[in-house]
C-alpha positions as CSV (number, residue, x, y, z in Angstrom):
1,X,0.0,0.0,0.0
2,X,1.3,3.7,-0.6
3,X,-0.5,6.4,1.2
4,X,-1.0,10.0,0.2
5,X,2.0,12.4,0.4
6,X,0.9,15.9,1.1
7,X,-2.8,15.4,-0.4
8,X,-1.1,13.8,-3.8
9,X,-0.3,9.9,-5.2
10,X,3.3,9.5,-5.4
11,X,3.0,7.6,-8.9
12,X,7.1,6.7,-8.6
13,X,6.3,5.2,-5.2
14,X,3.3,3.4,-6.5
15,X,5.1,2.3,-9.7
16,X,8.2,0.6,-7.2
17,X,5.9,-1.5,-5.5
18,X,4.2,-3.2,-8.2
19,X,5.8,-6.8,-8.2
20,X,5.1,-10.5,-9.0
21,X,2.7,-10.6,-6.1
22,X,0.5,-7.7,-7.3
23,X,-3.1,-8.5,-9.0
24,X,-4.5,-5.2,-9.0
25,X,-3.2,-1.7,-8.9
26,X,-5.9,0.8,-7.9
27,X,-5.8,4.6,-8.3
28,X,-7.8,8.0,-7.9
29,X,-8.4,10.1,-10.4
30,X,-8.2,12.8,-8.0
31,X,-7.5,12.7,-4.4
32,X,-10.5,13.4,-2.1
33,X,-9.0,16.7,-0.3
34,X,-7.1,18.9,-1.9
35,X,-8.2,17.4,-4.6
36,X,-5.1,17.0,-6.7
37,X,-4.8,14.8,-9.9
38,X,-2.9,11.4,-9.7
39,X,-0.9,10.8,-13.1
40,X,-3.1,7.5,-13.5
41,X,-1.8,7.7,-17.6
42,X,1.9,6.5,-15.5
43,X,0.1,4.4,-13.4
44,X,-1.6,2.4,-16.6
45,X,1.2,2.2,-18.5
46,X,3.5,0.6,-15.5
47,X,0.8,-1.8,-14.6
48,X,0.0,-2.9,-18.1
49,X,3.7,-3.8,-19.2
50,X,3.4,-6.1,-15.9
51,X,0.3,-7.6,-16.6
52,X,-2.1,-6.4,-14.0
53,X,-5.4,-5.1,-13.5
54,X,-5.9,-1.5,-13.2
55,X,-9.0,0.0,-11.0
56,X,-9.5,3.7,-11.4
57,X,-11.5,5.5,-8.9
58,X,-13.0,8.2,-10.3
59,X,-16.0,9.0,-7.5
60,X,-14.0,12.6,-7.1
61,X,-14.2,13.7,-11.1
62,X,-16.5,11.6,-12.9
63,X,-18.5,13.7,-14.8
64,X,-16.0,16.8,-14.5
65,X,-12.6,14.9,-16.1
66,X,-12.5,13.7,-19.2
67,X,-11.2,10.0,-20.2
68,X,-11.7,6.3,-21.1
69,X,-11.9,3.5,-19.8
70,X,-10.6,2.2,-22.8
71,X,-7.5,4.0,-22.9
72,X,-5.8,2.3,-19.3
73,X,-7.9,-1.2,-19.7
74,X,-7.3,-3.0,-23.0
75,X,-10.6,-5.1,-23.7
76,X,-8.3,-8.3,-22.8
77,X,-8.1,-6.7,-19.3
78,X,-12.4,-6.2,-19.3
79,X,-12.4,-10.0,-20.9
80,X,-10.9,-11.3,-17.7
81,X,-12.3,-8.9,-15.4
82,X,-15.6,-10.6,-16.6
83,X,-14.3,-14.5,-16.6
84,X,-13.5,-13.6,-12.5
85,X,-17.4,-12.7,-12.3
C-alpha cells in the first residue's frame, strides 16, 4: 500500500511497488481533499507492461474529467475482469 503524500499519489512510489505478487493496482483520479490529480496515464502504462489489473477511482471527477476506460484497460483486461465474475 502507498499512502498520500501531502494530499497527492506519489505515482514513482506506487510504480516501485508493483511486483510478482500484485493483481490489481488501484488509483484515484483525483485525491478526495485537496483534490489534486494522480498521473493514473503513469500508473496504466507501468501496470500494463506487468500484466495487472488497473481500478481507477473516479468517485472525485467523474462527470468533470474527461477519459476512457478504454484508454488504461485493453478489452483483454475487461475480458478477464468478466471470466472472474
Amino acid at each position: 500500500m502507498v499512502s498520500p503524500r501531502g494530499g497527492c499519489m506519489p505515482v514513482d512510489a506506487m510504480v516501485s511497488r508493483i511486483d510478482a505478487r500484485t493483481r490489481v493496482v488501484t488509483a484515484p483520479t483525483v485525491t478526495f481533499a485537496p483534490g489534486f490529480r494522480t498521473e493514473i496515464d503513469r500508473v496504466g502504462h507501468a501496470r500494463r507492461e506487468r500484466g495487472v489489473f488497473f481500478m481507477i477511482d473516479a468517485a472525485q471527477s467523474c462527470g468533470v474529467l474527461r477519459f476512457s476506460l478504454h484508454v488504461y484497460n485493453t478489452p483483454r483486461d475487461i475480458e478477464r475482469v468478466l471470466e472472474l465474475t
